[in-house]
C-alpha positions as CSV (number, residue, x, y, z in Angstrom):
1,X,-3.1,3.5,25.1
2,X,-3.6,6.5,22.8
3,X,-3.0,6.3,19.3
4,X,-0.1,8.2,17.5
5,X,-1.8,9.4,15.0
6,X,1.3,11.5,13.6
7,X,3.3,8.3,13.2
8,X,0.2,6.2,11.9
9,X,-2.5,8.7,10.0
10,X,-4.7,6.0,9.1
11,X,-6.4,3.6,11.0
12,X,-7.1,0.1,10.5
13,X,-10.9,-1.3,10.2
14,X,-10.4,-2.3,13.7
15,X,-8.9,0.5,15.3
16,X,-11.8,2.5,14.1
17,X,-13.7,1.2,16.3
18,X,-11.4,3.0,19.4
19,X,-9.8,5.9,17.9
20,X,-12.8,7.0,15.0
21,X,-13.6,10.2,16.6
22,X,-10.7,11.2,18.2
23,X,-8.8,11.2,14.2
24,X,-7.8,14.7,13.5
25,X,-8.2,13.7,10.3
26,X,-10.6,12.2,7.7
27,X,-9.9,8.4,7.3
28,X,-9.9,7.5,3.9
29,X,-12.3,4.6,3.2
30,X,-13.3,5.5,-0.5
31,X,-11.6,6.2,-3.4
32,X,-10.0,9.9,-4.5
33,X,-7.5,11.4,-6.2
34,X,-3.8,12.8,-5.0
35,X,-0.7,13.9,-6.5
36,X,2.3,11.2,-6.3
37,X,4.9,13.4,-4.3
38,X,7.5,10.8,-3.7
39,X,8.6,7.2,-5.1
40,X,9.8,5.3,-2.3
41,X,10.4,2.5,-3.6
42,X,8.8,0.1,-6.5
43,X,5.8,-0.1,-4.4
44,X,5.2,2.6,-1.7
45,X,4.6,6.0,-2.8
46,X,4.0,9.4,-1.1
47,X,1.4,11.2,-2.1
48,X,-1.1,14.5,-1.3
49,X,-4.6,15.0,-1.7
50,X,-6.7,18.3,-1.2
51,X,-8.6,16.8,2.0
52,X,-5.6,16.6,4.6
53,X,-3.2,19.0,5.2
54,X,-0.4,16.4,4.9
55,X,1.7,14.2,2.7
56,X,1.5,10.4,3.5
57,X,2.9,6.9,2.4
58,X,0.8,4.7,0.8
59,X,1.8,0.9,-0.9
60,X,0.3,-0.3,-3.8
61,X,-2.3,-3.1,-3.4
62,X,-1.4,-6.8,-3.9
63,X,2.0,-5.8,-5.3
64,X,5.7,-6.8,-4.1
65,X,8.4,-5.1,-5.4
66,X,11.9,-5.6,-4.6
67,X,13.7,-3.6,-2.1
68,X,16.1,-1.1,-2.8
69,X,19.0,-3.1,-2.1
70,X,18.2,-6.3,-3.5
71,X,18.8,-7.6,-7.4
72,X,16.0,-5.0,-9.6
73,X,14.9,-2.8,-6.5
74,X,16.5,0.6,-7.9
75,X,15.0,-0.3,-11.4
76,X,12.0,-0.7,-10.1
77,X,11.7,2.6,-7.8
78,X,12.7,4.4,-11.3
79,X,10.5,2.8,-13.3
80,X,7.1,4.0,-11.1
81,X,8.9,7.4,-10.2
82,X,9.4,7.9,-14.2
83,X,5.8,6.8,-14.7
84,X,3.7,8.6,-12.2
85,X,5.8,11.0,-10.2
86,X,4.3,14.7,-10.0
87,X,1.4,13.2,-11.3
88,X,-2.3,13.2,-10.5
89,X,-3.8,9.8,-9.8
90,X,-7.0,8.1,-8.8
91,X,-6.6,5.7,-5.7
92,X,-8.8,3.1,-5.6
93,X,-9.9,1.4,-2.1
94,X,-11.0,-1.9,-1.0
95,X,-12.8,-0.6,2.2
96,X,-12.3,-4.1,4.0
97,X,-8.5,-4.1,3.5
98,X,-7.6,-0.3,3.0
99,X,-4.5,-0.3,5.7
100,X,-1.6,-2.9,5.9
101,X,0.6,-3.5,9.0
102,X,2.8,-0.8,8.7
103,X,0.0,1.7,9.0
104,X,0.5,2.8,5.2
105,X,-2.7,3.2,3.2
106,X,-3.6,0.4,0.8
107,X,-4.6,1.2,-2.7
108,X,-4.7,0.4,-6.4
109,X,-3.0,3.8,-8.4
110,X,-5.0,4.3,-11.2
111,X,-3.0,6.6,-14.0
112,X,-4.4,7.7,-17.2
113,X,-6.8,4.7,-17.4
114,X,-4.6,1.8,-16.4
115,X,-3.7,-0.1,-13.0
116,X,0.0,1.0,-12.7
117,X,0.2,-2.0,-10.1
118,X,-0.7,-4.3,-13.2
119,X,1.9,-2.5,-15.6
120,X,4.5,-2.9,-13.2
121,X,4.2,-6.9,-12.7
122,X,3.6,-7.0,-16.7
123,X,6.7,-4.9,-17.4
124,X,8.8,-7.2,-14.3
125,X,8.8,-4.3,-11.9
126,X,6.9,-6.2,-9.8
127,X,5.0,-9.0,-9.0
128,X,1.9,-10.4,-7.2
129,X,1.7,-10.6,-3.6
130,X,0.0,-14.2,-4.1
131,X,3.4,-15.2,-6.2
132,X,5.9,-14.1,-3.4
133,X,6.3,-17.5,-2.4
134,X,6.0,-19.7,-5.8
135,X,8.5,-22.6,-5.6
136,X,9.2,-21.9,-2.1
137,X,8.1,-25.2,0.4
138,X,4.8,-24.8,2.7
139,X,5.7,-24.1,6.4
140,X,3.8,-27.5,7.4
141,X,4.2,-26.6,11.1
142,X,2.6,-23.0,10.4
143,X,0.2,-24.5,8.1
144,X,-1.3,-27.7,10.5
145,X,-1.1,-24.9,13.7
146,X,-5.0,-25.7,14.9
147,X,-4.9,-22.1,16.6
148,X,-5.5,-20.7,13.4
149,X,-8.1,-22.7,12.9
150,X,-9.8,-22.5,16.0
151,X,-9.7,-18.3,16.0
């Protein structure tokens, strides 16, 4: 099954492997810099960079924000669009986890020296990933499931 790369620019580590050389485009595996064009939301932006002739969506490393329609979302997608939109940034890259399951581009934004990932959860923009689910109870069923285990 081909790959639509229109809908998905970048590829994941494993569909590299397949679709590499037919990319009409450079996959990103290394860090640059692009200009925030949009603020989707507290943690997706839209940016542009001088080596693809396209904007794209990328989501900020490790960070959850709310959405737009629940309790802080709106604040949130202000606060980031106030801080960085229009502006040039460095995106930083973990090459073994540089695409989520969306197909949006993973990355840390780096704006005049400072992780605005890291501002945002200090501020209350945002929070960790890792602390989505703090005082929430285990799925035990998910947990103890010994295909995971076993794969």
């Amino acid at each position: 099954m081909p790959h639509d790369f229109k809908k998905y620019p970048e590829l994941t580590n494993k569909q590299m492997q397949f679709y590499y050389f037919e990319s009409p485009h450079k996959q990103i595996t290394e860090n640059f810099r692009a200009r925030v064009v949009k603020v989707h939301d507290g943690d997706t932006i839209r940016i542009t960079c001088n080596f693809r002739d396209f904007d794209f969506s990328m989501k900020l490393t490790n960070l959850q924000a709310p959405e737009l329609w629940e309790a802080g979302g709106i604040e949130s997608r202000d606060w980031l669009a106030e801080k960085i939109l229009g502006e040039e940034v460095d995106v930083v890259i973990n090459p073994a986890e540089r695409v989520e399951k969306w197909g949006r581009l993973l990355g840390n934004i780096i704006f005049q020296g400072v992780d605005v990932g890291e501002e945002s959860v200090n501020t209350g923009h945002g929070k960790w990933w890792w602390d989505k689910e703090e005082g929430k109870f285990p799925d035990l069923n998910k947990e103890l499931d010994t295909r995971i285990w076993l794969s």
